[in-house]
C-alpha positions as CSV (number, residue, x, y, z in Angstrom):
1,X,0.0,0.0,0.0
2,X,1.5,3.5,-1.2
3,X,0.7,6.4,0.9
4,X,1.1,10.0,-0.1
5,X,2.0,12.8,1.6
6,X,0.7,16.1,0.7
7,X,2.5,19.4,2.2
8,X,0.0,21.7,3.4
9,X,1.0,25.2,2.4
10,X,0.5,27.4,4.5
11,X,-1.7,30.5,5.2
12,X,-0.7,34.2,4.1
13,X,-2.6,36.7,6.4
14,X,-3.8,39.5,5.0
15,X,-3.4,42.6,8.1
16,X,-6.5,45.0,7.5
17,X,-7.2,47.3,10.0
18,X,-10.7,48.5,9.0
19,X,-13.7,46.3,9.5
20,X,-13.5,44.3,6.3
21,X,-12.0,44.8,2.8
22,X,-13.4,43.9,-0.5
23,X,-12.3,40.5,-2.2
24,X,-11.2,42.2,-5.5
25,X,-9.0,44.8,-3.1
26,X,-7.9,41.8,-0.8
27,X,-6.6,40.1,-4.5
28,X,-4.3,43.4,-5.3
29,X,-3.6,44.2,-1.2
30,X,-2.0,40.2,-1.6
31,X,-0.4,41.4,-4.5
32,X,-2.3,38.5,-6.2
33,X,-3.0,40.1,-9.2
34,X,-1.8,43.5,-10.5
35,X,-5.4,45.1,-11.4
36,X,-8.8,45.5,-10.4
37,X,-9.4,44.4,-13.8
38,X,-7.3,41.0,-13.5
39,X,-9.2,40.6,-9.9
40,X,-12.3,40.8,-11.7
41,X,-11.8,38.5,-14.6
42,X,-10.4,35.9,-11.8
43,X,-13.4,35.8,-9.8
44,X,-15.6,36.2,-12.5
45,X,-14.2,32.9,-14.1
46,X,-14.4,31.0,-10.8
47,X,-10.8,30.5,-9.4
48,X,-11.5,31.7,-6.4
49,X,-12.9,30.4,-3.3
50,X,-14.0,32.4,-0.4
51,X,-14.6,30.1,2.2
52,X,-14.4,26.9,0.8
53,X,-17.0,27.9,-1.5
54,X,-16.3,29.5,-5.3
55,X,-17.3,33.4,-5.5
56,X,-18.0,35.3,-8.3
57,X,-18.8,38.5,-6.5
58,X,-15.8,40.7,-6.3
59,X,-17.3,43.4,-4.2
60,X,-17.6,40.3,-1.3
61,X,-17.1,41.6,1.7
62,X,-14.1,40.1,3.8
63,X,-14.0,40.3,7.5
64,X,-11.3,39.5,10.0
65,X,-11.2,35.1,10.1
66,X,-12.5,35.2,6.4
67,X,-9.8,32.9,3.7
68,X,-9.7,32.9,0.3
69,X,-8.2,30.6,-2.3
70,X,-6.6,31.2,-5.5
71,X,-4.4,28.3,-7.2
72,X,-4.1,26.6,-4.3
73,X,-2.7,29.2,-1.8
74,X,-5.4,30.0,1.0
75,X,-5.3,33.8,2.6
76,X,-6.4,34.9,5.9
77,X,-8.1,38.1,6.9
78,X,-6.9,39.6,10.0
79,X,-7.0,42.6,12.0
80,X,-4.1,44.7,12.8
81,X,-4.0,44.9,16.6
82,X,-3.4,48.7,17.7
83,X,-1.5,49.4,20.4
């Protein structure tokens, strides 16, 4: 019996410090993508979860313990603690 091993990769938070941030804005904040335009055509075409779930809306709202997903690589939304 073969077993494999898959590396989990892990999380990239994305540090907000307003209450959430737009998935399309989250995308270019990540430096995922270099446009608004390229964010859109992403989501529109279904590569990215939000979630778990696929998301075609690119004005979702993301809130602090929100992920996305995009190729594989899963972000988290955090706050930026203030001192």
């Amino acid at each position: 019996m073969k077993v494999t091993v898959k590396k989990k990769i892990p999380e990239i938070s994305v540090v907000i410090s307003t209450e959430f941030i737009k998935l399309q804005d989250a995308m270019k904040y990540a430096n995922i993508v270099y446009s608004g335009g390229e964010a859109k055509q992403l989501i529109l075409d279904e590569q990215v979860l939000v979630n778990g779930e696929v998301c075609t809306m690119r004005g979702k709202k993301l809130r602090p313990g929100d992920r996305f997903t995009f190729q594989g690589q899963t972000y988290l939304i955090a706050i930026h603690e203030h001192n």
